[in-house]
N, C-alpha and C positions, 0 to 999 in steps of 0.2 A: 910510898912507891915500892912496889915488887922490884927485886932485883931481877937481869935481864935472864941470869941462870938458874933462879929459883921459878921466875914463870917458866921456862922452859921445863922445865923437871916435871912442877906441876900439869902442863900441858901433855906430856909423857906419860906420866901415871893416869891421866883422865883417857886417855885412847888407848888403855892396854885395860883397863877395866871394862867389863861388858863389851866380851870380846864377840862374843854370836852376834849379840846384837849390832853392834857396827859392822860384820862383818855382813850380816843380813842387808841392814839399812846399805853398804856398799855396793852389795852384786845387783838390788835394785837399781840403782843411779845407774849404774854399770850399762844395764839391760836399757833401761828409759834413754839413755841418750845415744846407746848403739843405733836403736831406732831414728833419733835426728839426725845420726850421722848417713845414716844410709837414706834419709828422706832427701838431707839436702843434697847429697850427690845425685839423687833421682832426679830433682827441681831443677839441678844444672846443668843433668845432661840430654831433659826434655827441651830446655830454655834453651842451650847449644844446638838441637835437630831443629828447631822453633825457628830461629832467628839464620839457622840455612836456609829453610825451606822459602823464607821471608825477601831474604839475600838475594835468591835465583829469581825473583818475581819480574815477570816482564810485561810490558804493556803496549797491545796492539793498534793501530792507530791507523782505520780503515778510510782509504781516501776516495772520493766522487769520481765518477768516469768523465763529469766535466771539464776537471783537470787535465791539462795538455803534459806530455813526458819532458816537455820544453822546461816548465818550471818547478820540477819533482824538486832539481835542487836549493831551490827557494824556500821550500817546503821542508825541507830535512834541516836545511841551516836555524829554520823558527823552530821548530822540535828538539833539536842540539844547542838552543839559548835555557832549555828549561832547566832545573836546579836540579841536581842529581841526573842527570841524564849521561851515561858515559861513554854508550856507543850506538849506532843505529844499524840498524838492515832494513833494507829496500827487498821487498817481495811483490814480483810480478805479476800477472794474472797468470801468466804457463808457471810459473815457482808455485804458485798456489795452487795448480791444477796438480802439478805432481806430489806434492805434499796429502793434497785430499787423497787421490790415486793409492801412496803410498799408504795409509791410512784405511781405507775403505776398501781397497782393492780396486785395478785395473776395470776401466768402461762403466765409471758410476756417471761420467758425463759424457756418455754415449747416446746420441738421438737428439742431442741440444744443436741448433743452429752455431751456436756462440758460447763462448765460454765466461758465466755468468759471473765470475767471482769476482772480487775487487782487488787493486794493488792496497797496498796497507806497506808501512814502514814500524819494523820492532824496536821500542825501545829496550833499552838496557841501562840499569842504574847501579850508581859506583858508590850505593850506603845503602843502608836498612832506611827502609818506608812503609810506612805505618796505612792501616786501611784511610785514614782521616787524611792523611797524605797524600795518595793515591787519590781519593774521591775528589779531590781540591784540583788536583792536575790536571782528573778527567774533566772535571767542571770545567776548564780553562779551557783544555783542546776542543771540546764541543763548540765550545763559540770558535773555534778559525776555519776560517773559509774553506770550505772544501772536504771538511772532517765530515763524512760520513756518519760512523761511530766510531767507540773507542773498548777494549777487551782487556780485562786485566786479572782476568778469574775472579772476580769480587768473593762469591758464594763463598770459596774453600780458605780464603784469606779470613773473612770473616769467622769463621767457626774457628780455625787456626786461632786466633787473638781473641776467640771468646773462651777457648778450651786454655792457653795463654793465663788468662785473669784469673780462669776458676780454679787454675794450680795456684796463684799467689794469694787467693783468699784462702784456699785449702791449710798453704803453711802458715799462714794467720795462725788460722785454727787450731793447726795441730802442735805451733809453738807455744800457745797459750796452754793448752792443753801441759807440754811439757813442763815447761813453767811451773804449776798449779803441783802437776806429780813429784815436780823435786822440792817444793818446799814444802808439801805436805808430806814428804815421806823423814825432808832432814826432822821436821815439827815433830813428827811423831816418836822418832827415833829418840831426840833429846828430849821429848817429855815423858818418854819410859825410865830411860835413862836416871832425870833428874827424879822421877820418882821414888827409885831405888834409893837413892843417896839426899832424900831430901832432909832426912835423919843427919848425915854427917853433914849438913849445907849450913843446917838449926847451928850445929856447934862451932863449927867455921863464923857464924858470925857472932856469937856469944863470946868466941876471943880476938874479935877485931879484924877480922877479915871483912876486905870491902868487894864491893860488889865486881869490881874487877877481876879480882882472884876468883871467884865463881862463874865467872862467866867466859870469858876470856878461852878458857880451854875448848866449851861449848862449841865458839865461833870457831874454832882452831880445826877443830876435828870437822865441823860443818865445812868449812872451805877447802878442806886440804882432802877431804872424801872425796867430793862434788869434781875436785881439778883432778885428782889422778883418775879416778873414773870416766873423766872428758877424756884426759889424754889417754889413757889403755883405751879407751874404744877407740881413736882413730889410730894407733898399732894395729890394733887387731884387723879393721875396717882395710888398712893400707895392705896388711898379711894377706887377708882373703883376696884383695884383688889380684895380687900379682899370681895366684891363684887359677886365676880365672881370664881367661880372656874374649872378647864379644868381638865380632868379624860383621855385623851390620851396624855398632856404634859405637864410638868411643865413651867412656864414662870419666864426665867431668869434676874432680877435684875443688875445694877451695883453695886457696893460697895459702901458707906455711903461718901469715900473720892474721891471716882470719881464725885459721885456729886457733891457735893460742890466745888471741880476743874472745872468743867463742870458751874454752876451756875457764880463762877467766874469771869470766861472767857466768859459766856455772858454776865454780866456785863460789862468788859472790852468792850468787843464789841459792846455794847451799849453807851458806853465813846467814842469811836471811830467814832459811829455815830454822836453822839451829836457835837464835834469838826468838823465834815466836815461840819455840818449844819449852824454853826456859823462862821466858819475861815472867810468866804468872810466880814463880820460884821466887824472883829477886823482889817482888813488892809484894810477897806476904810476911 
């Protein structure tokens, strides 16, 4: 067994050797994950405009001229039983004449006998509801008596929760991607590295050195690269913003413990580099 202050020492002399190159291999990680950093802030504070514009959705619910004004309130109480439903308005046919009016401009229902439009009651819901959601409710309202039809902007909901998905496959991708660049960069880094010193590796184990002591410092510098270049990028990332301020949308952050799991884990995956860069070293 290495003693606890002799692997340290060693760990010290192996990250002060092949200083350019780690220093290299460092402003890379540096760079590659300043980019996750600014991806995931993007993905948050698309998904925070996303999940407003979601929030505001309301759903029109056009009633029959059959219906008598007698039992409208019969009719709001069935629509105020639905799940998510949190407040209702009642619009008239003269509410609806002014709203067109106001809309179109004055005397677009000028020359009509009568004023064609329907009463309808708006819903208003008190959670996020999903098109699948929506389509289910409208399916429901269509069968009661007296529903006309039913408006809930389908079209712009849809591409909303299509464009939604295309972002979460995107960071798929582009984490994968990152992924791939930070262990092929720690990989490459520690097999220049151990190239260099594969000569003093030979003699290290010709006096009894176990594969611990050669490796060991590899993973040290892999993970201890990989974390502080996590954490300087979100410094720097946190610097620029206060920097900078947006007056059409906020820019949402992760939480203090997401990063440091986040930082972690590219650590870890920087460790992971480091060992595929070296393994062919320790079994020749």
């Amino acid at each position: 067994m290495i003693r606890a202050g002799r692997f340290l020492r060693q760990i010290s002399r192996h990250m002060r050797r092949e200083k350019r190159l780690s220093l290299g291999s460092f402003l890379v990680l540096a760079i590659v994950l300043v980019l996750v950093d600014l991806f995931w802030i993007a993905s948050g504070t698309i998904n925070n405009e996303y999940r407003k514009l979601l929030t505001n959705v309301r759903m029109e619910v056009f009633l029959s001229d059959t219906i008598p004004d007698s039992v409208l309130t019969v009719v709001k109480d069935a629509l105020a039983s639905f799940e998510g439903v949190s407040s209702i308005d009642y619009i008239s046919k003269d509410e609806a004449a002014r709203q067109l009016q106001s809309q179109f401009g004055s005397g677009i229902l000028d020359g009509l006998d009568e004023n064609p439009l329907p009463r309808s009651f708006v819903l208003h819901f008190n959670h996020l509801l999903h098109l699948g959601d929506l389509d289910a409710m409208e399916s429901r309202l269509q069968r009661l008596e007296g529903v006309d039809g039913v408006e809930f902007g389908r079209p712009w909901i849809q591409k909303i929760e299509h464009s939604g998905k295309l972002l979460r496959r995107i960071g798929i991708i582009v984490g994968t991607l990152i992924l791939f660049v930070v262990l092929l960069t720690m990989a490459n880094t520690n097999r220049l590295t151990a190239r260099s010193k594969s000569r003093d590796f030979f003699q290290l184990k010709l006096l009894g050195a176990g594969p611990s002591y050669v490796l060991y410092p590899f993973l040290a510098e892999g993970f201890l690269s990989a974390f502080i270049a996590a954490a300087l990028g979100w410094v720097l990332v946190y610097y620029l913003a206060d920097q900078v301020s947006f007056t059409t949308f906020v820019l949402v952050f992760p939480n203090i413990p997401d990063i440091v799991i986040y930082s972690l884990v590219a650590g870890l995956t920087g460790m992971i580099g480091a060992y595929l860069g070296i393994r062919r070293l320790l079994i020749s």
